[in-house]
C-alpha positions in Angstrom: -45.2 30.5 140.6 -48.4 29.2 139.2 -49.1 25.5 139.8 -52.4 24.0 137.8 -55.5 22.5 140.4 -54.4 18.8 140.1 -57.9 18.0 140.5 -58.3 19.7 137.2 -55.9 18.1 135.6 -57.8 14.9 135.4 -60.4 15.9 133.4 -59.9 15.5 129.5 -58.4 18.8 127.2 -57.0 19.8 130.8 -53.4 18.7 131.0 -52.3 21.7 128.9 -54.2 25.2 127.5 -52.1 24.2 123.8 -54.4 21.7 122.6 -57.2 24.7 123.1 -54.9 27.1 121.3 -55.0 25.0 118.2 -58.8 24.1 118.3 -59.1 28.7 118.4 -56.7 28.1 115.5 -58.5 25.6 113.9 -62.1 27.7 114.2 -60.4 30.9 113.1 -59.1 29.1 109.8 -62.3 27.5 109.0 -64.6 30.4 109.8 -62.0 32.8 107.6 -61.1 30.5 104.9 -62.7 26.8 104.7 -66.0 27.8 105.6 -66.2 30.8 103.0 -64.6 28.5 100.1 -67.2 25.4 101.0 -70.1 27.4 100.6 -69.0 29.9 97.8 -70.8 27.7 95.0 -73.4 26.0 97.5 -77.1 27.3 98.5 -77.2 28.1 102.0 -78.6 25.7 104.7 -81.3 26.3 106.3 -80.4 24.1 109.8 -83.3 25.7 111.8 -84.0 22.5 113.6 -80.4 22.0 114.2 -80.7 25.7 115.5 -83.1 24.6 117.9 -81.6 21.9 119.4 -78.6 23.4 119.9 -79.7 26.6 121.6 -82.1 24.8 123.7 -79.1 22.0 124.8 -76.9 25.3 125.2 -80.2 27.0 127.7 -79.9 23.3 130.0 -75.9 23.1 129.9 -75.7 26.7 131.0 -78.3 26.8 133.8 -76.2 23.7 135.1 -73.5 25.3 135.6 -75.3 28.1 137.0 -77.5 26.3 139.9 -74.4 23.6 140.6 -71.9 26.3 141.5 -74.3 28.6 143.4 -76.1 26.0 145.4 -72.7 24.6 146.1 -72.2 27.8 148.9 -72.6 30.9 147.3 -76.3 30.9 148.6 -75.3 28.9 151.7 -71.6 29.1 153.5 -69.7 31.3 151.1 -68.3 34.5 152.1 -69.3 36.9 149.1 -66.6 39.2 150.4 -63.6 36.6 149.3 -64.2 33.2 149.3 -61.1 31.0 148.9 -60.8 28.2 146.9 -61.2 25.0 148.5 -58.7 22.3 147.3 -60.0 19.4 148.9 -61.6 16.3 147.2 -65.0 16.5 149.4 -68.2 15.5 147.3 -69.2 19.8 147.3 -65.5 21.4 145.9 -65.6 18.5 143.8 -68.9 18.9 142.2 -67.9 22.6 141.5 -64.7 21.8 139.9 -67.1 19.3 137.5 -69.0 23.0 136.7 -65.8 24.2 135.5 -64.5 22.0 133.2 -68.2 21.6 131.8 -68.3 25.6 131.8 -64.7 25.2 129.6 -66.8 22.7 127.3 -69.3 24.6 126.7 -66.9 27.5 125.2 -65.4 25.2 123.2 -68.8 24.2 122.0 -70.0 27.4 121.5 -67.5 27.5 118.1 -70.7 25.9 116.6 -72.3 29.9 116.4 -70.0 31.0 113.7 -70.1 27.3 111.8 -73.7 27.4 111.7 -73.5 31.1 110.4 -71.0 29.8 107.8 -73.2 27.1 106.3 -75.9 29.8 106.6 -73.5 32.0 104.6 -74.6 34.9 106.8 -70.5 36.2 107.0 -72.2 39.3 107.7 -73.0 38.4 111.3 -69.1 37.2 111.9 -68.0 40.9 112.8 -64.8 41.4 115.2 -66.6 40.9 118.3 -68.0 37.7 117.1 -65.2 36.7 116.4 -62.6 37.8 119.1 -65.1 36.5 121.9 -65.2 33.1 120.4 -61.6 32.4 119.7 -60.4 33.8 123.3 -62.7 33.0 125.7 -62.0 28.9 125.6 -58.1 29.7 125.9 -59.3 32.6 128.8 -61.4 30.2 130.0 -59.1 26.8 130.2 -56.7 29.2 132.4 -59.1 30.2 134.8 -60.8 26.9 135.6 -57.2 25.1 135.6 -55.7 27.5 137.9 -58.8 28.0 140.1 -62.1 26.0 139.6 -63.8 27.3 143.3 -64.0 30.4 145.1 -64.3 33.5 144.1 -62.8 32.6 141.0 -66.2 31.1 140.3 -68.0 34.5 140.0 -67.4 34.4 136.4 -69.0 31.5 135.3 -71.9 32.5 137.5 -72.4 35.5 136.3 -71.4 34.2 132.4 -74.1 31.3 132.6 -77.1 33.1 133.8 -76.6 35.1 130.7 -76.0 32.6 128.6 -79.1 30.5 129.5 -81.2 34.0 129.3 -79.1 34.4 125.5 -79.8 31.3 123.9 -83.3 30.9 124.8 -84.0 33.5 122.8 -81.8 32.2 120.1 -83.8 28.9 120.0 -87.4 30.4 120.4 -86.3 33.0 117.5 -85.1 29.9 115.5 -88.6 28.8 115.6 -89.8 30.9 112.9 -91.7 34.6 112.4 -94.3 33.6 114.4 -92.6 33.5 117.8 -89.9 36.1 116.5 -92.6 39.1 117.0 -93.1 38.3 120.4 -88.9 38.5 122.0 -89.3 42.2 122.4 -86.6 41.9 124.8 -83.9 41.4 122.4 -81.8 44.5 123.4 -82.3 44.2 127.2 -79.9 41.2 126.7 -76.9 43.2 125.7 -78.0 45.3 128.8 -77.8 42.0 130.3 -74.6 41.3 129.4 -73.3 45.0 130.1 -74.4 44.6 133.8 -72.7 41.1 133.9 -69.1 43.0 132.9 -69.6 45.2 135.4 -70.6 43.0 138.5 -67.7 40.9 137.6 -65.2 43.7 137.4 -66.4 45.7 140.3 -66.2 42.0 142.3 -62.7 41.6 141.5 -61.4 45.5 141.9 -62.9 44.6 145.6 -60.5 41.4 146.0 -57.4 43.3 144.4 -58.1 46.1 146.6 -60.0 45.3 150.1 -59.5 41.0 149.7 -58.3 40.0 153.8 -55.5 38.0 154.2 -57.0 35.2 155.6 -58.3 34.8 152.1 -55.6 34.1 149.2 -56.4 35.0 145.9 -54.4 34.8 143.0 -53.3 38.2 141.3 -53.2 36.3 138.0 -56.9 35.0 138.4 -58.1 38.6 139.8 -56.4 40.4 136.4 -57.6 38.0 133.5 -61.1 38.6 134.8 -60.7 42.3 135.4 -59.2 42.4 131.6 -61.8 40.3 130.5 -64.4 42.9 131.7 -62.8 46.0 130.9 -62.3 44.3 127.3 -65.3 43.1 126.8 -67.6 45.9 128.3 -65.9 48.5 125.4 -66.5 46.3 122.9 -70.2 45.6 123.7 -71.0 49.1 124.5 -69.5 50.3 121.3 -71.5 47.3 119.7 -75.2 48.6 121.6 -74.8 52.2 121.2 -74.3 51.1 117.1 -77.3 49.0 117.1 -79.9 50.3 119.0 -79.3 53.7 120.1 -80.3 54.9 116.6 -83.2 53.0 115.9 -86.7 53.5 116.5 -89.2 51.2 117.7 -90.2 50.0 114.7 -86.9 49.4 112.8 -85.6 47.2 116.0 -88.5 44.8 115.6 -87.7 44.4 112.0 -84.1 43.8 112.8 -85.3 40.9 115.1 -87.3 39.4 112.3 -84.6 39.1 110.2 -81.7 37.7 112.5 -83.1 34.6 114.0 -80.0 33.6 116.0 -76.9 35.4 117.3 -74.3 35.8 119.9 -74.5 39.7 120.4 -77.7 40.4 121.1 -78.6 42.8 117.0 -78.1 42.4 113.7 -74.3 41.4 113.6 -74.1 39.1 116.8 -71.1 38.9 118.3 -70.8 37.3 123.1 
């Protein structure tokens, strides 16, 4: 039987993963039907500085999370074979289990992606990966942290994070205008980015389901939402960079990052 990390359970939106259903709920029905009605008979909004800010806050919040939770023992005392999680209420499991429910807020912050593309009435961009990644990773990620904020259940929001912080500097120096845009020629290496993140993390975890010692308990339900999360997630962004790049030359992916300033999916429909 699973039993929730009490220590978890303190933290505000933690005592139950319903309250997180409804805000996916809540996004869903305003990207799909509020949003869409609201601006039907308005101009769209520029919100570049808003754009900015955001991404940038995003770029600090994320490498947080990053640096806390490896400088908490992955670089240090962990074992990178298995490393179980530590339920104590010292100052250094405690500071990681603050990385988790921030890494949990920030996916529920992240809904602000789509909104900003609604009131830029860019529906365009809010394709099915978009979409899917933003309405299931807070729920996916409320049930990881509550069930196992340490570890190796950590790997995740390493991983995750180091992306992120690589993903939405670009989105905020893009947001700036044409004049930085024509310099972030790296635009596509990001999806490869966030390929190679799928795979670390799903390798990582076939290891603990298959090789992890006794001595170090893991939790089958933690080791298969991350594995499903990879396997998911890795077809849907391969389909998604094989689609956007692999038939482009040079020349039309540079246009392409001229005229999508900010994204989730690294191209011109952003999804992750």
């Amino acid at each position: 039987m699973l039993i929730a990390d009490p220590r978890m359970a303190e933290y505000p939106l933690m005592k139950s993963v319903h309250l997180t259903v409804v805000f996916s709920g809540l996004y869903l029905l305003f990207i799909k039907v509020i949003g869409p009605q609201l601006m039907k008979s308005r101009e769209p909004y520029s919100l570049r500085h808003l754009m900015i800010v955001y991404n940038i806050f995003l770029v600090i919040v994320n490498l947080w999370i990053c640096t806390t939770i490896v400088t908490s023992g992955w670089l240090t005392t962990y074992n990178w074979r298995c490393e179980p999680i530590d339920t104590s209420r010292d100052p250094i499991p405690m500071r990681v289990v603050l990385a988790c429910w921030v890494f949990y807020i920030s996916k529920i912050m992240e809904y602000t992606d789509t909104i900003i593309f609604c009131l830029r009435k860019k529906q365009s961009q809010i394709n099915f990966l978009h979409v899917f990644h933003h309405s299931s990773v807070p729920i996916t990620a409320w049930l990881g942290v509550s069930y196992g904020p340490g570890g190796y259940n950590t790997i995740f929001p390493i991983a995750n994070t180091f992306v992120h912080v690589w993903m939405y500097l670009y989105y905020g120096l893009a947001a700036i205008g044409p004049e930085v845009q024509k310099y972030l020629w790296w635009k596509k290496y990001l999806t490869r980015l966030q390929l190679v993140q799928f795979v670390f993390v799903y390798l990582y975890f076939l290891q603990l389901a298959l090789f992890a010692p006794k001595s170090c308990k893991v939790s089958p339900f933690l080791i298969w939402i991350s594995l499903g999360q990879a396997i998911i997630y890795f077809g849907l962004f391969m389909n998604f960079y094989f689609k956007s790049y692999k038939r482009k030359t040079p020349k039309q992916d540079i246009e392409d990052s001229l005229k999508h300033e900010n994204g989730h999916v690294i191209s011109k429909n952003k999804g992750e």
